[in-house]
KEMI-306923 format. One record per residue (C-alpha): x negated, y negated, z. Coordinates in steps of 0.5 Angstrom, whole numbers, padded with zeros to 4 digits. Each point is the difference from the previous one (the first is absolute). Last residue first. Layout:
N
REC    px    py    pz
REC     X     Y     Z
...
//
This chain:
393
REC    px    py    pz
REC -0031 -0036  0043
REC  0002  0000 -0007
REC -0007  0003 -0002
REC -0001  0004  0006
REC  0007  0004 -0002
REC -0003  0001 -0007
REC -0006  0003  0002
REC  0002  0004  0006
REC  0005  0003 -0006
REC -0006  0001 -0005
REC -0003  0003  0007
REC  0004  0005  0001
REC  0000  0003 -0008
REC  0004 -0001 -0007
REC -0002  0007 -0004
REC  0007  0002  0003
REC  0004 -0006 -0003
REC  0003 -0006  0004
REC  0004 -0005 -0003
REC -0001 -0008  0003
REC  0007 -0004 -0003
REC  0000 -0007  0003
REC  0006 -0003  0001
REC  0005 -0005 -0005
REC  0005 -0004  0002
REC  0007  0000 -0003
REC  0001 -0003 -0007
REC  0001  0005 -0004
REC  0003 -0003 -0007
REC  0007  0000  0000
REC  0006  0005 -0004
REC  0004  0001  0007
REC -0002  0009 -0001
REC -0007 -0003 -0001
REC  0000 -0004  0006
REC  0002  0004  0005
REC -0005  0006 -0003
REC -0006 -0005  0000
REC  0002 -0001  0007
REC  0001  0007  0003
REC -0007  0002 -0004
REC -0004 -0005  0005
REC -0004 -0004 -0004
REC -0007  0002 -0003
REC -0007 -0002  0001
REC -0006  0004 -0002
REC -0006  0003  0004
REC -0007  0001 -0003
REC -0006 -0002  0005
REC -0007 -0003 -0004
REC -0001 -0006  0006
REC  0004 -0005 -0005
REC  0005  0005 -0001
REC  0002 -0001  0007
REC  0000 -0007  0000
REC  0004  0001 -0007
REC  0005  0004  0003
REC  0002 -0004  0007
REC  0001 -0006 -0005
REC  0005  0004 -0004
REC  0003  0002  0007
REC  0001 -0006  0002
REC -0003 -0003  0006
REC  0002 -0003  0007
REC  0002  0006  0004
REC -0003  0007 -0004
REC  0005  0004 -0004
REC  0000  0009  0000
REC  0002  0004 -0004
REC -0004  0008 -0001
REC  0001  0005 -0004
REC -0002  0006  0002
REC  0006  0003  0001
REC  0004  0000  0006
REC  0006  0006  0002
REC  0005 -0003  0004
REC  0000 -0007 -0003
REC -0003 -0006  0001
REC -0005 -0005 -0002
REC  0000 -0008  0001
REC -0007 -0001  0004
REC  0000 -0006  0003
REC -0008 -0004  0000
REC -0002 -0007  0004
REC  0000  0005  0007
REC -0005  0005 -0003
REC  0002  0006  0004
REC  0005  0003 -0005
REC -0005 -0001 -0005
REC -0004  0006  0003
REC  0006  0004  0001
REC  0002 -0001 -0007
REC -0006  0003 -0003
REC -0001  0006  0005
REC  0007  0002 -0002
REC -0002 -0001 -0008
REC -0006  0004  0000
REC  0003  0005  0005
REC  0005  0001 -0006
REC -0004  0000 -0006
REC -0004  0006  0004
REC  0006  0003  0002
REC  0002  0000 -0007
REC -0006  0002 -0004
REC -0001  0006  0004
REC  0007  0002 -0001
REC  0000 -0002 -0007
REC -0007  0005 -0001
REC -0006 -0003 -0002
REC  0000  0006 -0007
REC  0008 -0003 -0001
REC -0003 -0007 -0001
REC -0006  0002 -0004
REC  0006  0004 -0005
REC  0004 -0007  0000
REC -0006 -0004 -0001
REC -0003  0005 -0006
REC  0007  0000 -0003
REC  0000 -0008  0000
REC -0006  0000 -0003
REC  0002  0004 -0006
REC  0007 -0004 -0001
REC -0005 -0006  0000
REC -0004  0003 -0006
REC  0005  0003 -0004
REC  0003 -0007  0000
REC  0007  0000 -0003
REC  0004  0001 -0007
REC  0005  0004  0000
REC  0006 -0002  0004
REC  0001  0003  0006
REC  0007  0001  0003
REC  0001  0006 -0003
REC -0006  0002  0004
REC  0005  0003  0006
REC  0003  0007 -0004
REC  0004  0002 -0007
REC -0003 -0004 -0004
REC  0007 -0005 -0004
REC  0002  0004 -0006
REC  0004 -0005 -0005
REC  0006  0000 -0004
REC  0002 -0005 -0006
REC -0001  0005 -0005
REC -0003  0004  0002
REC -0006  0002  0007
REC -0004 -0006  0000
REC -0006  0000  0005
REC -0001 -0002  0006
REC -0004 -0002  0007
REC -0007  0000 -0005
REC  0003 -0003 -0005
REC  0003 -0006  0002
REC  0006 -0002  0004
REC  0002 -0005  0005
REC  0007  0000  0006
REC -0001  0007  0002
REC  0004  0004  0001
REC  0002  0002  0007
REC  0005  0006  0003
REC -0005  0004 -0005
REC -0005  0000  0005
REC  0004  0000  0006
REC -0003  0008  0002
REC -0006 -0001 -0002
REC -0001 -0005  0005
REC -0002 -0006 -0003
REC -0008 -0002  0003
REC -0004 -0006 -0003
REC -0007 -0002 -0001
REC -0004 -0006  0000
REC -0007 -0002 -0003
REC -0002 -0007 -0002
REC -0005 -0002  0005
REC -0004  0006  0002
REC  0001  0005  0005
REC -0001 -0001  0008
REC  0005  0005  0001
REC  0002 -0007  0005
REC  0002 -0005 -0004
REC -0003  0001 -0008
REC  0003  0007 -0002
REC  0008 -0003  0001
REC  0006  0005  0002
REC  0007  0000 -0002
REC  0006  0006  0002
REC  0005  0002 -0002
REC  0006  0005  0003
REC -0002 -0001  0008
REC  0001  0005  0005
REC -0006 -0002  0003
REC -0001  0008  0003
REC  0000  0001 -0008
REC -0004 -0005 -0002
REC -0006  0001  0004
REC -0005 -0006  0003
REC -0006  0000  0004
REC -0002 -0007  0002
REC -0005 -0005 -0003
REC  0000  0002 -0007
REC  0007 -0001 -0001
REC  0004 -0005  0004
REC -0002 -0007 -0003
REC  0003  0002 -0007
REC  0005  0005  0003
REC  0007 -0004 -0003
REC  0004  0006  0002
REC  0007  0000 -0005
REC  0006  0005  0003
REC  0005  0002 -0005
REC  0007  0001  0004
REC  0003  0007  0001
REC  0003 -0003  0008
REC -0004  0006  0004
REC -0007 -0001 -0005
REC  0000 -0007  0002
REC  0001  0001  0007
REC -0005  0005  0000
REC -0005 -0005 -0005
REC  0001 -0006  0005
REC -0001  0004  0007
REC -0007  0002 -0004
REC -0001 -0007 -0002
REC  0000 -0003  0006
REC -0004 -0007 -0002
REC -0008  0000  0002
REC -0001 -0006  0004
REC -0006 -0005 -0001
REC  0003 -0006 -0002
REC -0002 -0003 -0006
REC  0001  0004 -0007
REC  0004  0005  0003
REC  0000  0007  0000
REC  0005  0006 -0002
REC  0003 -0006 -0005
REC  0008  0003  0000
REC  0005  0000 -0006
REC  0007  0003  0001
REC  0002  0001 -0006
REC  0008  0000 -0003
REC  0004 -0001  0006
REC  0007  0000 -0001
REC  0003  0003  0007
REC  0000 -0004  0006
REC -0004  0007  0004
REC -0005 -0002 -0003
REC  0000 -0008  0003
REC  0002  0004  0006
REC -0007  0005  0000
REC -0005 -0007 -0002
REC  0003 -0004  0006
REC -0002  0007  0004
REC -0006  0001 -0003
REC -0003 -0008  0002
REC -0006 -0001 -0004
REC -0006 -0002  0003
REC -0001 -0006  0004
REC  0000  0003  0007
REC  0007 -0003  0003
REC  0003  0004 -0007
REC  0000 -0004 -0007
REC  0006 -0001 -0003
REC  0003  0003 -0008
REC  0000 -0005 -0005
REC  0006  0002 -0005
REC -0002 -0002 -0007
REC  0007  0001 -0004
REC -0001  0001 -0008
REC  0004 -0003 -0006
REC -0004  0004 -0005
REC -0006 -0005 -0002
REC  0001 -0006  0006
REC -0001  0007  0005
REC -0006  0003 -0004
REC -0003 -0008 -0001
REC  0000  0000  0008
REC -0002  0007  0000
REC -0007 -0002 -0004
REC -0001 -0006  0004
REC  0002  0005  0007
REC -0006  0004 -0002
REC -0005 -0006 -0001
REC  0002 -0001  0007
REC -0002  0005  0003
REC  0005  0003  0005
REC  0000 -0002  0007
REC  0007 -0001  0001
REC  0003  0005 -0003
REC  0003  0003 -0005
REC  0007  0003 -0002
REC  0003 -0001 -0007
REC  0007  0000 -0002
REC  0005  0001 -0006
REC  0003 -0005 -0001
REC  0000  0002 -0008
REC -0003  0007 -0001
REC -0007  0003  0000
REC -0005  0004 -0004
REC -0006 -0001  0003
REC -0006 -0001 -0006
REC -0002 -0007  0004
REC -0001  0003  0006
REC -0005  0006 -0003
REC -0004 -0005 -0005
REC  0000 -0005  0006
REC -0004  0004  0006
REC -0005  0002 -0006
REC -0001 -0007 -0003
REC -0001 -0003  0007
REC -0004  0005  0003
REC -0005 -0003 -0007
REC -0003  0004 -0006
REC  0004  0007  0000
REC  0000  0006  0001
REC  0005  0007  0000
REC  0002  0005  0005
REC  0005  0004  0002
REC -0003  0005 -0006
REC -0006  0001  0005
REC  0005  0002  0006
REC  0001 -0004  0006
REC -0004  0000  0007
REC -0003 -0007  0000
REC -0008  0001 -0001
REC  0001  0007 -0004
REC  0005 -0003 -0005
REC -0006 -0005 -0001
REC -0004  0005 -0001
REC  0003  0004 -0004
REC  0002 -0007 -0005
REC -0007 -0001  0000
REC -0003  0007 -0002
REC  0004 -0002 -0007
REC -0005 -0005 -0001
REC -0006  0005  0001
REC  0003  0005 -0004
REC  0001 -0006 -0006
REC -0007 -0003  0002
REC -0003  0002 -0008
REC  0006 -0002 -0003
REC -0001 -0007  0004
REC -0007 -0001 -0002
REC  0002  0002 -0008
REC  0006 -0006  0001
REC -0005 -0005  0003
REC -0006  0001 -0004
REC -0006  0004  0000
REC -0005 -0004  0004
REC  0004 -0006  0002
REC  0006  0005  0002
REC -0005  0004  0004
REC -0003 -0007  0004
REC  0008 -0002  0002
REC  0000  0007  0003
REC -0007  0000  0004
REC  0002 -0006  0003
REC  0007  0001  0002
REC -0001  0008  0004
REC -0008 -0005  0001
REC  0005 -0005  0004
REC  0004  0006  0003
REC -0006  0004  0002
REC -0003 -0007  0003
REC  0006 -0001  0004
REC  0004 -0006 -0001
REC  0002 -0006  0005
REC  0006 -0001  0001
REC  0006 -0004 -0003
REC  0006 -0004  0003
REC  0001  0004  0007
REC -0007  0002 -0002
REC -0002 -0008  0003
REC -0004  0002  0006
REC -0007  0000 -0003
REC -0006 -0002  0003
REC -0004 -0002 -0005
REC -0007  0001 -0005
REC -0002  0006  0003
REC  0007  0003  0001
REC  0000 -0001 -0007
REC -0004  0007 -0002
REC  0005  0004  0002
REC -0004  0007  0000
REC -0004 -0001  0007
REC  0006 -0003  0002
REC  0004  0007 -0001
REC -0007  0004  0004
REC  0000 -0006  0006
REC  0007  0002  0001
REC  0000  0008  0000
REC  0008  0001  0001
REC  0002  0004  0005
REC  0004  0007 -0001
//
């Protein structure tokens, strides 16, 4: 199955306004998402936010099917959340673990999450274990299968795609050496679904955190996360309120039995209705079909940079996304994105995610240089790739 190209930019109403290559940070909505978001807020105001919400309850339930659907879980797997990062941390901070007790990571994780484990490691008297990259860039399998072997590992914590460079880590060799060591392993997917087809169960991953405004092309403020049910009561989680718990005796409590025991009760009915309507448009387009689009995008970018002398491209990987990093002579990234924008095309700039981790783990600001991030998604076309390329050119 092909995706129909001109049809999906006939429903993204922004690609007449710019060239958008920035959906590693958030793309642009579709039409059915934007009216899912709309329609709702335009009910609370008619009927009341409360009433809008009971009115929507079957619909809002259809959400965390069709997010279980998307990854290959079960609907009790799932819960949601406001951000990727609330997600990713309401799991890892509901760890139970013991002093000294190490936590693997590698080289390219987010480094918002190597924050949170840093105040993790201070906490409980923890030891973050960085495991090196292999000669492609991406996580080296074999460093990671001694560093299990080693004992006392917690977690292990992998970001599937990185922010800036273009690989796709091997997250299904993680989950297997993972799964044969009886170790929790955590996959940030924030840059990886929505772009790539995605099962939990072939991953071997034990938690999962995605965000609805990269590539599901969801709204801002939407998240969810997946705990396998079968480590549910393994992690506690470290707040409640009524909708995750109720008292039971004197002292006691009864904490909700699946995933949306990491929600808490107030959220936006409107967002999260949005971001089931992404989900559910995504998985009508195909993953696959998606995927090769994204991917020939992305190949056909990076070639075409490679040519200009002035500009070096920094991806690598095995398996590529569609993330593209690339740095041209004599300019800044930043100046690089402010000229582009200047011509209505949207890129973003980042740092290579090993810099920031090594600069996070020795408590300093980043202060390797930064590259220009440009990320395709299937609405993109050929001759907004031409026209970026002619621009630097």
């Amino acid at each position: 199955m092909s995706i129909d190209v001109q049809a999906v930019r006939r429903e993204t109403r922004g690609v007449r306004n710019v060239t958008h290559l920035n959906n590693a940070g958030s793309s642009l909505m579709s039409r059915p998402v934007a009216e899912t978001v709309v329609g709702h807020l335009r009910r609370e105001e008619e009927i009341g936010g409360y009433e809008a919400a009971e009115e929507a309850a079957d619909r809002l339930d259809d959400v965390y099917s069709s997010v279980a659907r998307l990854i290959g879980a079960q609907a009790n797997e799932i819960a949601l959340a406001e951000s990727g990062s609330r997600a990713w941390g309401a799991a890892v901070y509901s760890l139970p673990v013991e002093p000294g007790a190490r936590l693997l990571i590698g080289r390219t994780e987010y480094s918002g999450n190597v924050i949170a484990l840093r105040q993790l490691a201070r906490r409980h008297g923890l030891q973050i274990v960085v495991v090196r990259d292999d000669p492609h860039g991406q996580v080296d399998v074999e460093h990671l299968q001694r560093e299990l072997e080693r004992g006392n590992v917690a977690m292990v914590a992998l970001t599937h795609v990185p922010m800036a460079n273009g690989l796709v880590n091997p997250a299904t060799q993680v989950g297997r050496l993972c799964r044969a060591a009886g170790v929790l392993f955590v996959l940030d997917a924030c840059q990886s679904v929505g772009q790539m087809p995605l099962d939990v169960e072939a991953l071997g991953c034990d938690v999962l955190a995605g965000t609805g405004r990269k590539f599901l092309r969801g709204p801002r403020g939407t998240a969810f996360l997946y705990v396998r049910a079968s480590v549910l009561e393994q992690l506690e989680p470290v707040m409640l309120d009524g909708h995750s718990a109720v008292p039971s005796g004197a002292n006691g409590l009864e904490i909700r039995g699946d995933a949306r025991r990491f929600e808490s009760w107030e959220t936006s009915v409107a967002g999260r209705l949005g971001l089931g309507r992404a989900v559910d448009y995504a998985l009508a387009l195909g993953l696959d079909a998606v995927q090769e689009r994204v991917a020939r995008l992305a190949e056909l970018l990076r070639n075409a940079l490679s040519a200009l002398p002035a500009v070096t491209v920094h991806d690598g990987g095995v398996i590529r996304s569609g993330i593209v990093t690339f740095s041209v002579r004599g300019s800044d990234a930043g100046t690089v994105r402010a000229k582009l924008a200047d011509h209505r095309i949207n890129v973003s700039v980042a740092p290579l995610p090993s810099s920031e981790v090594n600069a996070v783990l020795a408590g300093k600001p980043c202060a390797a240089p930064t590259v220009v991030r440009a990320s395709v998604h299937y609405y993109n076309t050929e001759a907004e790739i031409q026209r970026l390329v002619h621009l630097l050119r």
